[in-house]
N, C-alpha and C positions, 0 to 999 in steps of 0.2 A: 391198882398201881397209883402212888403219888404223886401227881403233878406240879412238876418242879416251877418255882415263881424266883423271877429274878430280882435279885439284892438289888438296893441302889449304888451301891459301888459298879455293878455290872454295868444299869440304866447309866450312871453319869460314864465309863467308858465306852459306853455304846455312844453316846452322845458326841464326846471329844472323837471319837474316832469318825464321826459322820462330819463333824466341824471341820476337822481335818481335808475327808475329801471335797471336801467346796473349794477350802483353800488352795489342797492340789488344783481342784483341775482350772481354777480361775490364772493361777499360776502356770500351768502348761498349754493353757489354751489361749490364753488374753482375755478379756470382756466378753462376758456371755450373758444372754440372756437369764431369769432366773427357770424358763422353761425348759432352757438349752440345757443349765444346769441339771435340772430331773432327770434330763435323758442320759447325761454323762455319770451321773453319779449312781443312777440307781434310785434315790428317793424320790420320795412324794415330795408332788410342787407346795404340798401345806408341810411336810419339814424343811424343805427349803428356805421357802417365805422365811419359818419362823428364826433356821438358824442365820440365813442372810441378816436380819434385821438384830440379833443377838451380836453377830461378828460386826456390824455395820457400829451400833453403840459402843461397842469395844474398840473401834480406831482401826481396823483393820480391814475390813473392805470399805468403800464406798458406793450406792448406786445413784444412778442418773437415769432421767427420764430419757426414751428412745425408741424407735418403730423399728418391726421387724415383719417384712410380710403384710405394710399395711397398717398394723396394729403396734396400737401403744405397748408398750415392753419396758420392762426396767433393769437398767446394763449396771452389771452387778462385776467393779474391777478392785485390785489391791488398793488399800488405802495410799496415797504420797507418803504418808506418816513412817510406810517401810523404807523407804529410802529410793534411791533413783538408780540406774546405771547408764553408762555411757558406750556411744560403740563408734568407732571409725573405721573409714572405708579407704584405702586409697587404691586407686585406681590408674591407669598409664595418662590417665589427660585429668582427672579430678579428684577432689577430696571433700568428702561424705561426713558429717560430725551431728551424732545425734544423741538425747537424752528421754530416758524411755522409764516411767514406773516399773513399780513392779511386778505392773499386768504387761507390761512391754508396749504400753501403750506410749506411742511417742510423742514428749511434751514438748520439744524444740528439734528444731535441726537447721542445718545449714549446710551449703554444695559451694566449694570453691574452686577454680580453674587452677592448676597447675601447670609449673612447664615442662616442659619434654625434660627426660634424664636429672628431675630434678632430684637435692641431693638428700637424704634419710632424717640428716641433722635438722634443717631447716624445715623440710617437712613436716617431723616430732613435733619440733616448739610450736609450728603454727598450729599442730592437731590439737595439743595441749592449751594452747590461749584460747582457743575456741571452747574446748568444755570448759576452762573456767567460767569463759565470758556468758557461757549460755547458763552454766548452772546460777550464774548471779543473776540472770534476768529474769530468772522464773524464779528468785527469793530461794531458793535452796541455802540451809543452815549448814554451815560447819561438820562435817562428818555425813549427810545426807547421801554423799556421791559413795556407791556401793564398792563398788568396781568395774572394769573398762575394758571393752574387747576391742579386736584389732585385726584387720583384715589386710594383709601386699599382697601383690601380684607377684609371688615369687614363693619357691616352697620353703616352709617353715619347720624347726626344731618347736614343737610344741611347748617339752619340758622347759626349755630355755628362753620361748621366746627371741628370737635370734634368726634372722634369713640364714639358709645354708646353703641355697646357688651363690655360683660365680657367671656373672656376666648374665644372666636373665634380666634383672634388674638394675640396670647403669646407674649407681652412685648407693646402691642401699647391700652392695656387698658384703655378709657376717654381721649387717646392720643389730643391734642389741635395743631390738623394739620395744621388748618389755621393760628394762631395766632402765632405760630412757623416760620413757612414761610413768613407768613406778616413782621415779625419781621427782620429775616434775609435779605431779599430783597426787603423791602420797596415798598411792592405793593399788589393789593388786590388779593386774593387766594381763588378760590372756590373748595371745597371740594367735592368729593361723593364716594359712594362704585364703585370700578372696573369696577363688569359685569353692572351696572347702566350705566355708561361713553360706555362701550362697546354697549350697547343696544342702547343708543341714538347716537352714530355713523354710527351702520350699520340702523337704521331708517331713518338716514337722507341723509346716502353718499353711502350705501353701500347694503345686501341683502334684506332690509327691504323698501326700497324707494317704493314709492306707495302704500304700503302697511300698515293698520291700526284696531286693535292694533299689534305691532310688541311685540313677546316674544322673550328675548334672554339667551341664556343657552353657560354658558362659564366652559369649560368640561380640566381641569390642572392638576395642583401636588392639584390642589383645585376646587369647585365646586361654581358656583355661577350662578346667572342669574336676571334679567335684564326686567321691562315692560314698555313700552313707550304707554300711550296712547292719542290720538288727538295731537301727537307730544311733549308729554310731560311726561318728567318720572314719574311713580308711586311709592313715595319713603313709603308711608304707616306713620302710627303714629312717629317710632322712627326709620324709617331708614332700616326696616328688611324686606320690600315687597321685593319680589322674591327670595328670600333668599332659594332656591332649593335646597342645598345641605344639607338642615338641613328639607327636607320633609320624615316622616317617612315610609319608604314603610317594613317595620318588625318589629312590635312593640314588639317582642322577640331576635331582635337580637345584635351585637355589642353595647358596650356603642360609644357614640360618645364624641370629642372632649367639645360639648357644651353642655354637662351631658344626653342627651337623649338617648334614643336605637334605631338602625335598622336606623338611616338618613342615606339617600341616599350616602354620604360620605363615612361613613364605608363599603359601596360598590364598591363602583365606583372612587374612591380619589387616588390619585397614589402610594403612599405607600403601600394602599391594593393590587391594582393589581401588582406592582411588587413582594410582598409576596406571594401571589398565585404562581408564575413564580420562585422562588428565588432556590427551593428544585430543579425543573427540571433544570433551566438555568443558573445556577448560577447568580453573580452579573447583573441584566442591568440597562439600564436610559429609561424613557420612550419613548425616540428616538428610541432606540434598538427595543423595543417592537414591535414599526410602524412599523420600517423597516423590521423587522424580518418575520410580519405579512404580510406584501406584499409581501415577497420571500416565505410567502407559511407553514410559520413554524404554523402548527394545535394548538401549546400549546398556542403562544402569537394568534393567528383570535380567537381562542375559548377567550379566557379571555377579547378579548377587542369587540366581538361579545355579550358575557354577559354583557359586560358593557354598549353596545347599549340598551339592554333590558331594563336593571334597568335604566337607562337615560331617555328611552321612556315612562316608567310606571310611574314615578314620572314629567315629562314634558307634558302627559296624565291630571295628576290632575290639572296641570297649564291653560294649554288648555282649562277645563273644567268650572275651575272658572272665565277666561277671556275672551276666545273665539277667540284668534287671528288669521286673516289673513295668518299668516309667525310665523313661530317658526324657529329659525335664530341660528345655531350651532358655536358656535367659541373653540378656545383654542389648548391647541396642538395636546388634544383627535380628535378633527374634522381633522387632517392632515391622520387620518387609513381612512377618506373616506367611502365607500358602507360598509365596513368588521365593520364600528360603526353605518352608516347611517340607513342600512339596518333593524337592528333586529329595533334599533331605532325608523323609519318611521313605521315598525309595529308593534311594540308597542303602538304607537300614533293610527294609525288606529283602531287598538282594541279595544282601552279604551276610546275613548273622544265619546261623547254622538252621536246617528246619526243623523245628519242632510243633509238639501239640500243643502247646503254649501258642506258637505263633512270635513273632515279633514285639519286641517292648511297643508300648504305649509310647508317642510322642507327643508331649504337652509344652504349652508356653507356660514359661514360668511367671507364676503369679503375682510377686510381688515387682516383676521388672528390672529395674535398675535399682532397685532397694533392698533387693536378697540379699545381698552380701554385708551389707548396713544392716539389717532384720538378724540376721546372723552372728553381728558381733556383737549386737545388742542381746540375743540370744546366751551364748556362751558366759556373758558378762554375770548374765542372771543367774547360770549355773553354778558359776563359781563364790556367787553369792550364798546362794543357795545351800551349798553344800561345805560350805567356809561359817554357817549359822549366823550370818549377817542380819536376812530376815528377819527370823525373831519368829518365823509361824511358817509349818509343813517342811520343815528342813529333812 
């Protein structure tokens, strides 16, 4: 029997197709090591080495010297050469603006205070002078800026780009986010709700990896949360899937925001709990609360111990309808740690149906106060990505 020998047309496809996944998975991973590499791809760290160093001459990766484990390593990311993307975060009290390669590695950023109910218009411009101003500081050329994701607190028309609540969001009502920011900086803008961005961060990069469906629950001055399933967000008919902070666990109790009674918000939302606290404490911020509550003070572990509960029992019903793997905590609420985790985790145990599975996993989210920012910077890539922006692994 003759033994077949392969052509070089095969050899150089074989080739590009291995060059390929370096580039995938540098691209879906961020910076890796080039051992980290072998393990992800499959080759030997001597094809590695050699095709890192082929794509590295070529202008499209670059490595840097770096430890891992102790040991010297060499962090193997997209070259700047492909272009940069942009991603914003706004949030009920701040605004998040950052500039990130094409390994997602973040080359700028900047966090500025907002005011209460401030208005979509003003907020736009200021998000948009900010990526200018940053893309100028780091010399970025003319056309470099890829495109730019975007995170409210409020649910989102994807296709449109565009808020589609009324009164969730005081002053960004039918707000036309994308076409606002397209406009200013001439380039394509993908939109979503926050803890949506937040959920498909920590799914992909962060406490949620390996794990599927990931639920994520983002616990601020606001409530929101977040479902990714088969790696893909669940955004529902008009943008309102996971919309947690508006599940009612008292259908007698406070009106809320978005005309209902007893949503989890009028609980658990920061305003409440700082009112609870305000008679005994006077003024605090919900930094104070944390901190307060780790040194031990009974008034703020009780209030933010109760707020684990109500989080649990409404994150409970989420559980139940989806079944996730990992229920994934973020926001500033997850910085109180076991003193929210705790009643939290059992609460979940309590209430989600029993199975041989057992109860979801409850994790902090790992990139913090950055998931949602990781997230838009995220999506931004993707639509780069698959719009052939790139130039390599589209």
């Amino acid at each position: 029997m003759r033994a077949t020998r392969e052509t070089p047309g095969s050899q150089t496809s074989l080739r590009e197709a291995n060059r390929a996944r370096i580039v995938n998975a540098v691209q879906q991973h961020g910076s890796l090591t080039q051992v980290e590499l072998a393990g992800i791809t499959g080759l030997s760290p001597a094809s590695v080495s050699n095709i890192v160093k082929e794509l590295t001459a070529a202008g499209v990766l670059d490595t840097s010297p770096s430890t891992r484990s102790g040991r010297r390593a060499r962090l193997v990311t997209l070259a700047r050469s492909l272009g940069l993307v942009g991603g914003v975060d706004f949030s009920a009290r701040t605004l998040r603006v950052a500039l990130a390669d094409a390994s997602l590695q973040i080359i700028a950023s900047e966090e500025l205070p907002l005011a209460p109910d401030h208005r979509a218009d003003m907020g736009l411009h200021r998000a948009a002078l900010l990526i200018q101003e940053m893309a100028a500081s780091v010399g970025a050329e003319a056309g470099e800026l890829l495109a730019v994701g975007v995170g409210v607190p409020a649910p989102v028309d994807v296709a449109s780009g565009a808020v589609t609540s009324s009164g969730l969001l005081r002053g960004w009502d039918g707000a036309a986010v994308a076409a606002a920011l397209t406009a200013a900086l001439d380039v394509p803008v993908t939109v979503d709700n926050d803890a949506n961005l937040g959920a498909l961060a920590e799914a992909r990069y962060g406490a949620g990896v390996g794990h599927d469906p990931v639920v994520y629950v983002r616990a601020s001055h606001g409530l929101g949360g977040g479902i990714v399933l088969g790696g893909r967000v669940l955004h529902g008919r008009g943008g309102a899937a996971g919309e947690i902070g508006h599940v009612t666990i008292d259908e007698n109790g406070p009106i809320c925001r978005c005309g209902n009674r007893g949503c989890l918000e009028t609980f658990v939302g920061a305003t409440v709990l700082l009112g609870m606290l305000s008679a005994s404490h006077g003024h605090l911020t919900l930094a104070d609360v944390i901190a307060r509550a780790h040194d031990g003070d009974p008034g703020c572990r009780r209030v933010l111990s109760d707020a684990g509960a109500h989080l649990g029992a409404a994150a409970a019903n989420l559980a139940n309808l989806v079944d996730p793997e990992v229920l994934v905590v973020g926001g500033r609420l997850a910085d109180a740690g076991e003193i929210l985790l705790g009643p939290l985790r059992a609460a979940v145990e309590q209430r989600t149906v029993p199975s041989e599975a057992g109860p979801p996993l409850v994790a902090v989210a790992e990139f913090g106060a950055e998931a949602e920012l990781r997230g838009a910077l995220a999506v931004a890539l993707d639509h780069a990505r698959a719009a052939g922006l790139l130039g390599v692994g589209a």
